[in-house]
N, C-alpha and C positions, 0 to 999 in steps of 0.2 A: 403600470405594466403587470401588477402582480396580482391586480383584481381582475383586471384583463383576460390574466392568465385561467385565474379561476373559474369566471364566470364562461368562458368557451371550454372549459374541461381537459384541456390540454395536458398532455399524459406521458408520463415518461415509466420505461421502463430500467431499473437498476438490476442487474445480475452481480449477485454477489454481494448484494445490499446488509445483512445481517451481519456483514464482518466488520471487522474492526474501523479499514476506511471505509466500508459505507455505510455505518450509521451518521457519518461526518455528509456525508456527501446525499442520504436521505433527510437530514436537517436543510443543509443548504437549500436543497430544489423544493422542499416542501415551506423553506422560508420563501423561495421565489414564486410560490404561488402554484408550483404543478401539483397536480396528481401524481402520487407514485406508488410505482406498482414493485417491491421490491419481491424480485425471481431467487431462491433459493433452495437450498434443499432440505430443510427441515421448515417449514412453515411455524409448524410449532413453535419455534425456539427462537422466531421475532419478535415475538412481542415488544419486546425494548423498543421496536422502531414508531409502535401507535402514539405513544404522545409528544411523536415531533414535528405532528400538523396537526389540522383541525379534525375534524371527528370526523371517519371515512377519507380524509385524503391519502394515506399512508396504509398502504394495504400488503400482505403478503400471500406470496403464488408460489408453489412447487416446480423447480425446474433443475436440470442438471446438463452441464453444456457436452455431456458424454452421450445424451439422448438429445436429439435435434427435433423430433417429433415436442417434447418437455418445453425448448426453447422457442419455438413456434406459436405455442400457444401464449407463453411468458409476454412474447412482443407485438402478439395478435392486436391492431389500432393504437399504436403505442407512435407517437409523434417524435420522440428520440429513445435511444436505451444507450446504455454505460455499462459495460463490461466491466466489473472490478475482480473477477477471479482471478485466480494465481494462488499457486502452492510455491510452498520453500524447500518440502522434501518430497519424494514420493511416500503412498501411502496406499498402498491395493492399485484399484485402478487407478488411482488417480496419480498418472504416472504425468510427470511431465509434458512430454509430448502429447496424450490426450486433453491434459488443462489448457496450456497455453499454444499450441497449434492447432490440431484439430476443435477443440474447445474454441480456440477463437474466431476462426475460419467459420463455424457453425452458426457462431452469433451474429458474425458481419452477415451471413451469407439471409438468415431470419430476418436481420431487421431489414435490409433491402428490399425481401421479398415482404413484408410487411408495409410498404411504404413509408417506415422511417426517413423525416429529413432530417436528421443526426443522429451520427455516434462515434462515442465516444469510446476509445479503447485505452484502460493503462496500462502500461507496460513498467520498465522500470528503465534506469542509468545503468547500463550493463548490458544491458541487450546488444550483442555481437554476435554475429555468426563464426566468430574467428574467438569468441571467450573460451575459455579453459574449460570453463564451467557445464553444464548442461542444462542449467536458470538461464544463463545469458545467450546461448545456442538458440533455446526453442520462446525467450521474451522474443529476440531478434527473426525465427520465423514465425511468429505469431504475427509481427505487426506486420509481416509480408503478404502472411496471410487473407487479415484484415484488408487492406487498400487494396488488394484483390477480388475482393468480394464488396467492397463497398469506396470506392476508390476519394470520396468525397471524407473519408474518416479523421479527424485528430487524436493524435496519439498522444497522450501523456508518458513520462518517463519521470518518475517522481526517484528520487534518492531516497534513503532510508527513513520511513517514516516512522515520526514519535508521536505520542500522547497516553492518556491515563493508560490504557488500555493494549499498550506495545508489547511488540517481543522483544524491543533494544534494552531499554534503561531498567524496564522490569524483571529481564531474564539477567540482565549482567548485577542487578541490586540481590536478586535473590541470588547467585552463586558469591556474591561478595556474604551474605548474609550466615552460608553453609559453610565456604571451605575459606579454608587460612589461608590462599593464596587465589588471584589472579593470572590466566593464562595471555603474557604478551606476545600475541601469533604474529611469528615476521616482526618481531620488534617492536611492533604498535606504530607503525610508518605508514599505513595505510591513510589516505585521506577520505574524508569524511563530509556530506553538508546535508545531515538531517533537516527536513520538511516537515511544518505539522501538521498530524491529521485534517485539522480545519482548515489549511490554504489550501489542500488536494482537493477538500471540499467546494472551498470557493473558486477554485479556477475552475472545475468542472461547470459550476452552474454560470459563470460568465461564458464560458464554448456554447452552453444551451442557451443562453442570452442572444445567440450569434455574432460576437464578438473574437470570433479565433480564426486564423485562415486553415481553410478547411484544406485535405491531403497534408496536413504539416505536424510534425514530431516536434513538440515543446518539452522542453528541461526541467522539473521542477527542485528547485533548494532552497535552502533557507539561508538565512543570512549569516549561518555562521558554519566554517570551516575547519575541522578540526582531524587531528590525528585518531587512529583509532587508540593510543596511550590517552591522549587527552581527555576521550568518552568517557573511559575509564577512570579516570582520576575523577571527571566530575560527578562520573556515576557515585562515588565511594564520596565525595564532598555531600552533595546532596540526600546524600542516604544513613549519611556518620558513621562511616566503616573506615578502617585504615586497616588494607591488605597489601601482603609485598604480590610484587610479580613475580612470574617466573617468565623467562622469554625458551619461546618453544618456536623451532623452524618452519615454515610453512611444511616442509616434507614431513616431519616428524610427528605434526598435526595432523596432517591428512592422516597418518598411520596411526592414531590414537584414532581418529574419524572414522576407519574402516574396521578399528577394533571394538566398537562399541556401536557398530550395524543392529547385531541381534539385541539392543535393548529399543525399547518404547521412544521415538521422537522427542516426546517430552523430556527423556531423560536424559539426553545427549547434548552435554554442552555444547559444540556446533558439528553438524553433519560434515560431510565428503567436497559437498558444493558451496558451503557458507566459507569454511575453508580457502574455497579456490577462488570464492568475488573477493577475499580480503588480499587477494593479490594483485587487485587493478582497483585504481581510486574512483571514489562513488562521488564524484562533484560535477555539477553543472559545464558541459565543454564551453570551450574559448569560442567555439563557431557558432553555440545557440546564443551566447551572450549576447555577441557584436550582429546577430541577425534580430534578437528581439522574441527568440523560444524560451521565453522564460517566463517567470509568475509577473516580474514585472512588466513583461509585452500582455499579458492576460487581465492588468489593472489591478495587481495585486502588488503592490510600491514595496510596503513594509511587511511582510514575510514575518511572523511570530520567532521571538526566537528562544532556544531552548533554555536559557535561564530565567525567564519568565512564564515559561508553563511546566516541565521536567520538575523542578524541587516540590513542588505541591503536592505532588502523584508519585513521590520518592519518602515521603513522612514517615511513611507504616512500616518499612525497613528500619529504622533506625532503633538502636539497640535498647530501648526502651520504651519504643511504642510510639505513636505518631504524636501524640498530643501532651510527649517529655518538654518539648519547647515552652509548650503554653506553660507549664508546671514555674518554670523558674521567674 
């Protein structure tokens, strides 16, 4: 199948490929033998994705889903493309509502008109039109979006995803790293079932496989469930930090949240909207189970689970440098 693949040149196009899931997800399809064209917006700054196929199959193209003329040409003979954009904050334009609604709507509406036979859209576990939030408002008209423009579409909804390269274990290791304490927002009751980068990966390229039933919203988690106190403990086990908590309200967060607008995203322990998803649990529903929307309906059985890849990419925090372990 994968020679197959190659030797008829069959092409996919990735938007959004250069980020963090999709250098997972330009490994996967370039192991399956595609061509991939990953659409970005700094070309430049892909490099990283050339040696995760053979010489020329891994290419990068200038596109931005806020310019439709951009995306157009991204998906021009493109036999599927994968939308992996998505912000967590706003940032100039790139305002919610133009990422993941109009931005999505742009790309179903391109690869159609391209004659794409798949695509793949992800979204996230939270996606409501009825969420608090304004992530889970415009995930949720985003995929409305999509199957509107391209009615045949799968949608992914992946939970919180981990690997070397995350904003979870490596944002909460680095604040464990700086300050004496830990914030437990809403007690640390939130529940949790982190996915890893590489099954996002491999479920996507099983959907291009045609293996998924197409118009259908799969669930993606991983095999383990935890609280959001629990992340934390393990964040600080795996890292060698012992910090106390401090538990802070969800109201009282959100207002620390709006009092620290005017600083740089980066700097801001969690935004206005990160705030408000930790008020609904980010886990696999009971309906995708028992219908078969999940990694193991997509032939993904055994799901990575976090304490087999997290402590590895947790080392370099620890209070005397990653390779104090090997020392003793």
């Amino acid at each position: 199948m994968v020679n197959a693949r190659l030797e008829h040149g069959s092409l996919v196009t990735v938007l959004g490929g250069s980020g963090f899931v999709g250098r997972y997800v330009v490994r996967a399809l370039a192991n399956d033998g595609w061509r991939v064209r990953a659409a970005v917006r700094r070309p430049d700054l892909a490099g990283h994705l050339q040696p995760m196929g053979a010489v020329g199959q891994v290419h990068a193209v200038q596109a931005n889903l806020r310019y439709p003329d951009s995306i157009a040409r991204a998906v021009e003979g493109a036999d599927a493309v994968v939308n992996l954009v998505g912000i967590l904050f706003k940032s100039g334009a790139q305002t919610f509502h133009a990422v993941h609604v109009a931005g999505a709507r742009a790309a179903a509406k391109a690869a159609k008109a391209a004659g794409a036979k798949t695509f793949v859209h992800v979204s996230a576990i939270g996606a409501d039109r009825k969420s608090w939030g304004k992530y889970g408002r415009t995930k949720a008209a985003g995929e409305a979006a999509v199957l509107a423009e391209f009615p045949e579409a799968v949608i992914l909804r992946p939970s919180l995803v981990f690997g070397p390269e995350d904003q979870l274990f490596n944002r909460f290791a680095a604040m464990a790293r700086l300050s004496p304490v830990l914030p437990l927002i809403g007690g640390g009751k939130t529940l949790m079932q982190p996915v890893y980068a590489g099954d996002v990966g491999a479920a996507i390229a099983t959907v291009l496989r045609g293996e998924a039933r197409p118009r259908t919203i799969y669930e993606l988690g991983g095999p383990d469930i935890v609280t959001f106190r629990r992340l934390l403990d393990l964040t600080q086990e795996w890292s060698g930090r012992r910090r106390w908590y401090v538990r802070i309200p969800f109201w009282l967060a959100q207002v620390g949240a709006f009092l620290t607008l005017p600083l740089p995203n980066s700097m801001r322990p969690l935004t206005v909207d990160q705030v408000r998803m930790l008020t609904e649990p980010n886990v696999v529903s009971k309906a995708a189970r028992e219908d078969g929307r999940t990694l193991a309906g997509l032939g993904i059985a055994t799901p990575h689970a976090m304490a087999g890849i997290v402590p590895g990419y947790l080392e370099r925090f620890r209070p005397h440098g990653q390779f104090d372990s090997y020392r003793r």
